[in-house]
LONUMAR-777655 format. One record per residue (C-alpha): residue number from 1; residue in three letters; x, y, z. Coordinates in Angstrom, 1 decimal. Example, Ala and Ser with C-alpha at 12.3 -4.5 7.8 and 13.67 -1.06 7.14 Angstrom:
% residues 2
+------+------+--------+--------+--------+
| resi | resn |      x |      y |      z |
+------+------+--------+--------+--------+
|    1 |  ALA |   12.3 |   -4.5 |    7.8 |
|    2 |  SER |   13.7 |   -1.1 |    7.1 |
+------+------+--------+--------+--------+
***
This chain:
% residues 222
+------+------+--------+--------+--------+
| resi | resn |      x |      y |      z |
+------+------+--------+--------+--------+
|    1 |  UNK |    0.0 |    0.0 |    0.0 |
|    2 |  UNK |    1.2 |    3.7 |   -0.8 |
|    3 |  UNK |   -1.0 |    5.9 |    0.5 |
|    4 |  UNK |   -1.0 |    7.2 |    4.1 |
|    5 |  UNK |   -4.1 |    8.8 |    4.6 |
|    6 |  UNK |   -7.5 |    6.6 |    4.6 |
|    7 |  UNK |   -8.8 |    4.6 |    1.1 |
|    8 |  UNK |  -11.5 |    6.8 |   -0.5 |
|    9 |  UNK |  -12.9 |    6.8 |   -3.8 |
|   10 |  UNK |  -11.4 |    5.6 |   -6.5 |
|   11 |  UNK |   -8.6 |    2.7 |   -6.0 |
|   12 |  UNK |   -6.6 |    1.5 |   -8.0 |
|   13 |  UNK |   -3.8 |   -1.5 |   -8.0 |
|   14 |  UNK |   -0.8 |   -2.6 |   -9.9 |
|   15 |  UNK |   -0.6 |   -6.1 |  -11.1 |
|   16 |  UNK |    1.6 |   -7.1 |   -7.8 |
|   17 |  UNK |   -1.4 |   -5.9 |   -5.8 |
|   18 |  UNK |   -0.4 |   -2.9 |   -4.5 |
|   19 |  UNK |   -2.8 |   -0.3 |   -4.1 |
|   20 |  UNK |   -2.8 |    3.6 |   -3.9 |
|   21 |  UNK |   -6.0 |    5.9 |   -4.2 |
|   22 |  UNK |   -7.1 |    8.1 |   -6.7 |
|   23 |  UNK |   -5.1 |   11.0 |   -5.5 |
|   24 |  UNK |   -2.3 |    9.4 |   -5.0 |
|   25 |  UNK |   -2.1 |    7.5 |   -8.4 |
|   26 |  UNK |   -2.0 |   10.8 |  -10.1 |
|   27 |  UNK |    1.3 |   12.1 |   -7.6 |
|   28 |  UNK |    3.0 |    8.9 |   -8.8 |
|   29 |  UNK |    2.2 |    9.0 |  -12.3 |
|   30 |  UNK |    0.6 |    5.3 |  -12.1 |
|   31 |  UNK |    4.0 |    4.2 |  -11.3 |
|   32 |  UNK |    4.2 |    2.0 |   -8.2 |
|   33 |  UNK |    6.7 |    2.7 |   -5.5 |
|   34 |  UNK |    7.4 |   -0.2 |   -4.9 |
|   35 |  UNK |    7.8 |   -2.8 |   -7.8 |
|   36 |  UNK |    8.0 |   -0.1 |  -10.3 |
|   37 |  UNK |    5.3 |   -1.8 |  -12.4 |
|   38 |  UNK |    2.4 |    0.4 |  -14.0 |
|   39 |  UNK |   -0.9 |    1.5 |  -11.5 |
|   40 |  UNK |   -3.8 |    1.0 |  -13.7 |
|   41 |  UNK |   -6.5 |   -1.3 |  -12.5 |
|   42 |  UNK |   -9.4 |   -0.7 |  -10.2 |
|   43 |  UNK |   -9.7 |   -2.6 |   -7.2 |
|   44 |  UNK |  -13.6 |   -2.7 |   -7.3 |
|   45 |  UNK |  -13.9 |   -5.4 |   -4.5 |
|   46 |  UNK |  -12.4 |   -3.4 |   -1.9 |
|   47 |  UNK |  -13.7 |   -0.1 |   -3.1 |
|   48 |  UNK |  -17.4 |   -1.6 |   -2.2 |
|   49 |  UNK |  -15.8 |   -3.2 |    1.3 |
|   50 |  UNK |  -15.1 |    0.2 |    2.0 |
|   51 |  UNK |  -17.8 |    1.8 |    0.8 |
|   52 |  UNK |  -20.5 |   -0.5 |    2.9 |
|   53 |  UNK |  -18.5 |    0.4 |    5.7 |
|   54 |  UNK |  -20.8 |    2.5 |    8.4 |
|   55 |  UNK |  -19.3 |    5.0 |   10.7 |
|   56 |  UNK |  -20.6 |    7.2 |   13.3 |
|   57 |  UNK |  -19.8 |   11.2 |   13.8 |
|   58 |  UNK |  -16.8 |   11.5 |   15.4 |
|   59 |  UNK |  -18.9 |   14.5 |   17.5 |
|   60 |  UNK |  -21.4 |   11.6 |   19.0 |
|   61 |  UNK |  -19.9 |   13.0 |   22.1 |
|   62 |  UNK |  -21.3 |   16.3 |   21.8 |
|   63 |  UNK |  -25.1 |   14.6 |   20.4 |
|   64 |  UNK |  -24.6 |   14.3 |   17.1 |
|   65 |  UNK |  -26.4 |   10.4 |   16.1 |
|   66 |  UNK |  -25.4 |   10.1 |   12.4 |
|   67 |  UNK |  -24.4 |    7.1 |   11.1 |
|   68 |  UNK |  -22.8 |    7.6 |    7.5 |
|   69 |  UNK |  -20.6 |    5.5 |    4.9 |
|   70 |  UNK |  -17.0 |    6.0 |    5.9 |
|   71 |  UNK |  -16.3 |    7.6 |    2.7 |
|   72 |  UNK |  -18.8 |   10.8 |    3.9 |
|   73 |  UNK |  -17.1 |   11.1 |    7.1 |
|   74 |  UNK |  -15.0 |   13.9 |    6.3 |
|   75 |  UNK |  -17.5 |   15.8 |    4.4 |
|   76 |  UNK |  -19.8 |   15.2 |    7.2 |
|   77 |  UNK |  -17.6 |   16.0 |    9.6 |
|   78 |  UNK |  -16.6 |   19.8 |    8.0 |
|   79 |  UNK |  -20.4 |   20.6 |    8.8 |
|   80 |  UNK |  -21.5 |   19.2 |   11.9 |
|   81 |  UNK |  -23.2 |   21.1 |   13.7 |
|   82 |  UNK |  -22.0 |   19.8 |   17.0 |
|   83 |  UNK |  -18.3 |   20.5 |   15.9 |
|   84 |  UNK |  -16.3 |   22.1 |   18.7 |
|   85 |  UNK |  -16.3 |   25.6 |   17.7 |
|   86 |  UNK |  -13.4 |   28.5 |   18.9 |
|   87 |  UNK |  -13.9 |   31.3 |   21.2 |
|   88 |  UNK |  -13.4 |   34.4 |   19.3 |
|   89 |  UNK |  -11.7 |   36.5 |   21.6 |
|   90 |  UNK |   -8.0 |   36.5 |   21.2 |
|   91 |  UNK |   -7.5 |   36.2 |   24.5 |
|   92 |  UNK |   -9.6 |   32.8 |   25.1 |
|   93 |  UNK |   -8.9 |   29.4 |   24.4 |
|   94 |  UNK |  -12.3 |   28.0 |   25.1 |
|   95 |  UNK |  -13.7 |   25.1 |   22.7 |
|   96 |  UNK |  -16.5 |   23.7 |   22.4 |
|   97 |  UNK |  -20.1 |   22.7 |   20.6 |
|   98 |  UNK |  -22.7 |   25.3 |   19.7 |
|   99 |  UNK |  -24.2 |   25.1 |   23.2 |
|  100 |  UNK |  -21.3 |   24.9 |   25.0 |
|  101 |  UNK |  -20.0 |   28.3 |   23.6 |
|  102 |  UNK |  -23.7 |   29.9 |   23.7 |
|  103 |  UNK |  -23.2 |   29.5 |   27.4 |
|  104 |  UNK |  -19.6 |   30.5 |   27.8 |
|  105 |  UNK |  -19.8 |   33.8 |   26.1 |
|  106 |  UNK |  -23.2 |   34.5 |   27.9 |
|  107 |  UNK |  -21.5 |   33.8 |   31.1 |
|  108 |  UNK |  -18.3 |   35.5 |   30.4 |
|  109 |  UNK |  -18.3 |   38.6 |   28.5 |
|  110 |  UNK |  -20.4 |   41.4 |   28.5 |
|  111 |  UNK |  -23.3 |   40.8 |   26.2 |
|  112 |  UNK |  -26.3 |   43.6 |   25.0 |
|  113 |  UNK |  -29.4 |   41.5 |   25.5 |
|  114 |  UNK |  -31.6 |   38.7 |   23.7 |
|  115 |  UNK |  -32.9 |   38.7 |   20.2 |
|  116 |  UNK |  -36.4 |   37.4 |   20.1 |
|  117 |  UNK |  -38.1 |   39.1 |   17.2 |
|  118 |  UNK |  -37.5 |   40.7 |   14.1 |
|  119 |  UNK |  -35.1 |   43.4 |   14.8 |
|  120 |  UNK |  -33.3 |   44.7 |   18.2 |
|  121 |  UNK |  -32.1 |   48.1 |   19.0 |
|  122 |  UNK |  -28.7 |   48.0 |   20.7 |
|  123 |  UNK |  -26.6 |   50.1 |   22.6 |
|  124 |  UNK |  -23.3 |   49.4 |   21.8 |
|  125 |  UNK |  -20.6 |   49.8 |   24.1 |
|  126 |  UNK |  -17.4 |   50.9 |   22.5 |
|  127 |  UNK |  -13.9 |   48.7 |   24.2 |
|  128 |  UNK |  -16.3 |   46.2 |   25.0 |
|  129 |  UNK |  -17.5 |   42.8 |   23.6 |
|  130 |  UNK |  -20.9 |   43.2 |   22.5 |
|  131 |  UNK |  -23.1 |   40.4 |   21.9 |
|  132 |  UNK |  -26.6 |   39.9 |   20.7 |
|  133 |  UNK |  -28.1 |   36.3 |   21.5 |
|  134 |  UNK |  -30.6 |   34.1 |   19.6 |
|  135 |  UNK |  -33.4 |   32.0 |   21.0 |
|  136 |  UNK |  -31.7 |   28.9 |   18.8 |
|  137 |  UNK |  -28.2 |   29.2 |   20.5 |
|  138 |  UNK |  -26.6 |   31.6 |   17.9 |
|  139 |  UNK |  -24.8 |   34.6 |   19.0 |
|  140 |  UNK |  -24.1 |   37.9 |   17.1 |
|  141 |  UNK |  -20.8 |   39.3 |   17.7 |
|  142 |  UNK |  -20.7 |   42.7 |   17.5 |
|  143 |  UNK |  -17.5 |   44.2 |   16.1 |
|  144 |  UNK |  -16.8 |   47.5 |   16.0 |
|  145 |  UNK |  -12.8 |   49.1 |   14.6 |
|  146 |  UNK |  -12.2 |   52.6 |   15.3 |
|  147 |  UNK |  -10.8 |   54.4 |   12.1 |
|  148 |  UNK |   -9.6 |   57.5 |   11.2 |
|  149 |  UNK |  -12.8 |   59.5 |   10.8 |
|  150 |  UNK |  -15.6 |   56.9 |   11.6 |
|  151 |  UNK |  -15.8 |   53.1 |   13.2 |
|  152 |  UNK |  -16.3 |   50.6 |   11.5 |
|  153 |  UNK |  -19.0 |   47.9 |   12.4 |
|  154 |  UNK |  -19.6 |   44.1 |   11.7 |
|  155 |  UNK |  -21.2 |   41.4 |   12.5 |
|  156 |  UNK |  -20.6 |   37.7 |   13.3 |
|  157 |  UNK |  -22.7 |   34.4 |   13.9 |
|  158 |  UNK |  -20.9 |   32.1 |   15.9 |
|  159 |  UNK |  -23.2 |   29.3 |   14.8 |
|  160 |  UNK |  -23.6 |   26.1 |   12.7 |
|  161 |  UNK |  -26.9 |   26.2 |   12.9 |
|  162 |  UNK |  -27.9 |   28.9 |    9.7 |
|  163 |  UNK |  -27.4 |   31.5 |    7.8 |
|  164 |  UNK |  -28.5 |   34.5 |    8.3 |
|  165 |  UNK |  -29.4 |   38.4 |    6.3 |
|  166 |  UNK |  -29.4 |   41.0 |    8.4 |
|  167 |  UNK |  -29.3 |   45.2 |    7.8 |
|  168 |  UNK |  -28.3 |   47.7 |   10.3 |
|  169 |  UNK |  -29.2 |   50.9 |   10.9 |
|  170 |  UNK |  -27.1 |   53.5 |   12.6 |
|  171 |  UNK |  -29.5 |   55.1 |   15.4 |
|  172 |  UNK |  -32.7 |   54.1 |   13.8 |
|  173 |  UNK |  -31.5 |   56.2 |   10.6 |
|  174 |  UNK |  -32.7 |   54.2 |    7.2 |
|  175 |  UNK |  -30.2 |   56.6 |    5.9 |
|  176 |  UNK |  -27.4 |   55.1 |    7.6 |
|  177 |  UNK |  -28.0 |   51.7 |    6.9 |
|  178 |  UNK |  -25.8 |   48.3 |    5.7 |
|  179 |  UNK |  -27.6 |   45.0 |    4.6 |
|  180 |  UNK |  -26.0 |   41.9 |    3.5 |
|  181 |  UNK |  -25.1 |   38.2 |    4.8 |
|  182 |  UNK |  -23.8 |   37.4 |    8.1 |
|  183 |  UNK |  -20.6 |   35.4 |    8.0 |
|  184 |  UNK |  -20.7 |   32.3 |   10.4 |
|  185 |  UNK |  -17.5 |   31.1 |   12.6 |
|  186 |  UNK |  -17.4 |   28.3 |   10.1 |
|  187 |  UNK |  -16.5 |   30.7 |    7.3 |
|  188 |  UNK |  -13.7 |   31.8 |    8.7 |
|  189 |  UNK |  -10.3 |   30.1 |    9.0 |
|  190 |  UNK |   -8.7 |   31.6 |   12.1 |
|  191 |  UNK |  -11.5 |   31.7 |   14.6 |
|  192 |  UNK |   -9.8 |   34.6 |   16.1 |
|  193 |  UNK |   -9.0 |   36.6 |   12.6 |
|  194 |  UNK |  -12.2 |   39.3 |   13.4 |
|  195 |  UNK |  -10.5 |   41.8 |   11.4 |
|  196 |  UNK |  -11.0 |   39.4 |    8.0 |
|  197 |  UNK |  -14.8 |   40.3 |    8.4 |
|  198 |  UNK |  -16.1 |   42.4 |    5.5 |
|  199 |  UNK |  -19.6 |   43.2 |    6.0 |
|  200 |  UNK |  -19.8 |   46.3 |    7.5 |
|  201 |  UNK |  -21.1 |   49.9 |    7.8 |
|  202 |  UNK |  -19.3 |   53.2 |    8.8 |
|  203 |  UNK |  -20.8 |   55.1 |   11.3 |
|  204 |  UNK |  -19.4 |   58.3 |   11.9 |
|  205 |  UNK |  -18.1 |   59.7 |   14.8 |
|  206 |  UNK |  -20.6 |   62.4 |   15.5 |
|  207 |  UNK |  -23.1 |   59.6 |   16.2 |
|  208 |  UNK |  -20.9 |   58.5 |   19.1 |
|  209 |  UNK |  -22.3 |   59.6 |   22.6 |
|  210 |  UNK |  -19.2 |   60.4 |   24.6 |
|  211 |  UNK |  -21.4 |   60.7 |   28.0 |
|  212 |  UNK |  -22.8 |   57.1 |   28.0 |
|  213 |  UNK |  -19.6 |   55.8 |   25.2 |
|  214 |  UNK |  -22.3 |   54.0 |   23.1 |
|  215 |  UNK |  -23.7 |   53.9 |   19.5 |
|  216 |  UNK |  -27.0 |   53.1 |   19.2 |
|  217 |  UNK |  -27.9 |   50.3 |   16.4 |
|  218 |  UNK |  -30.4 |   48.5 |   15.0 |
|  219 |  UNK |  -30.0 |   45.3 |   13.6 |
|  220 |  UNK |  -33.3 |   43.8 |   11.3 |
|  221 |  UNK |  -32.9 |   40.4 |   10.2 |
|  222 |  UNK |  -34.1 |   40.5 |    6.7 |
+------+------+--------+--------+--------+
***
């Protein structure tokens, strides 16, 4: 055997009975390591052995029950929605499934209130992590970026669950407004890279209350 990552797909074998997968077949050139002999033959008989194989999630410990063919474990896996998920604040190391991290960031960070309807007005704190939270265990993160002449603001769902539209509104103002998709913690690579985000509206700084330090939002989801 070449390969050193799991039979999927596609196998093939020389005439010695080596096998390699599809990916790797292609690296070699259909030359086997081994005897030097040419890799051109499907091994049908163990492609079906390891395509009757069934597997369960390897998040059953968080509640996931699927049971899948081993060849769909990796696709699967990439969007379970009981995958441990990342903490987003740079300086937290916290993981763990949807509900898990739901309660963690309730518990531990300063959070604006709960979203129950179609729209919420928020005050949000500037230096401090905001956080809007769904009835269905998703939470909004709130980022805001100070610029040179206005901050910037986006949004984040740390969720598996859905997707989600949403448009702000800078203190009520349909004049001051951003709509667009909101980005889930699955979309983006470094759970900690907030500044990747690129949904967002400029608010300028004259709508920034420097008695109470808050801009007041509104968030509709759409």
């Amino acid at each position: 055997m070449v390969c050193y990552e799991p039979l999927i797909g596609s196998i093939f074998q020389c005439k010695n009975g080596y096998i390699v997968c599809q990916t790797c077949c292609k690296k070699i050139n259909r030359r086997c390591p081994t005897c030097k002999c040419t890799i051109g033959v499907r091994n049908l008989v163990l492609e079906h052995i390891i395509n009757s194989i069934q597997v369960r999630c390897p998040y059953a410990m968080n509640g996931c029950a699927e049971v899948f063919s081993f060849c769909d474990r990796q696709s699967h896996a990439k969007n379970c929605h009981h995958a441990p998920l990342s903490c987003p604040f740079e300086s937290c190391s916290f993981d763990g499934c949807n509900a898990e991290l739901f309660n963690h960031i309730k518990d531990a960070y300063v959070y604006t209130e709960a979203c129950t309807g179609e729209y919420v007005n928020l005050a949000i704190k500037i230096g401090k992590q905001n956080c809007l939270f769904g009835d269905d265990c998703s939470i909004y993160l709130i980022v805001v970026k100070k610029q040179s002449s206005a901050f910037c603001i986006s949004v984040l769902c740390i969720s598996f669950l859905t997707d989600y539209k949403i448009k702000l509104y800078g203190n009520g103002n349909s004049k001051l407004s951003f709509s667009g998709n909101v980005p889930t913690i699955k979309e983006i690579v470094d759970a900690h890279a907030l500044s990747s985000l690129d949904n967002n509206m400029l608010v300028p700084y004259t709508m920034y209350d420097v008695d109470t330090h808050h801009i007041d939002l509104q968030i509709r989801f759409i």
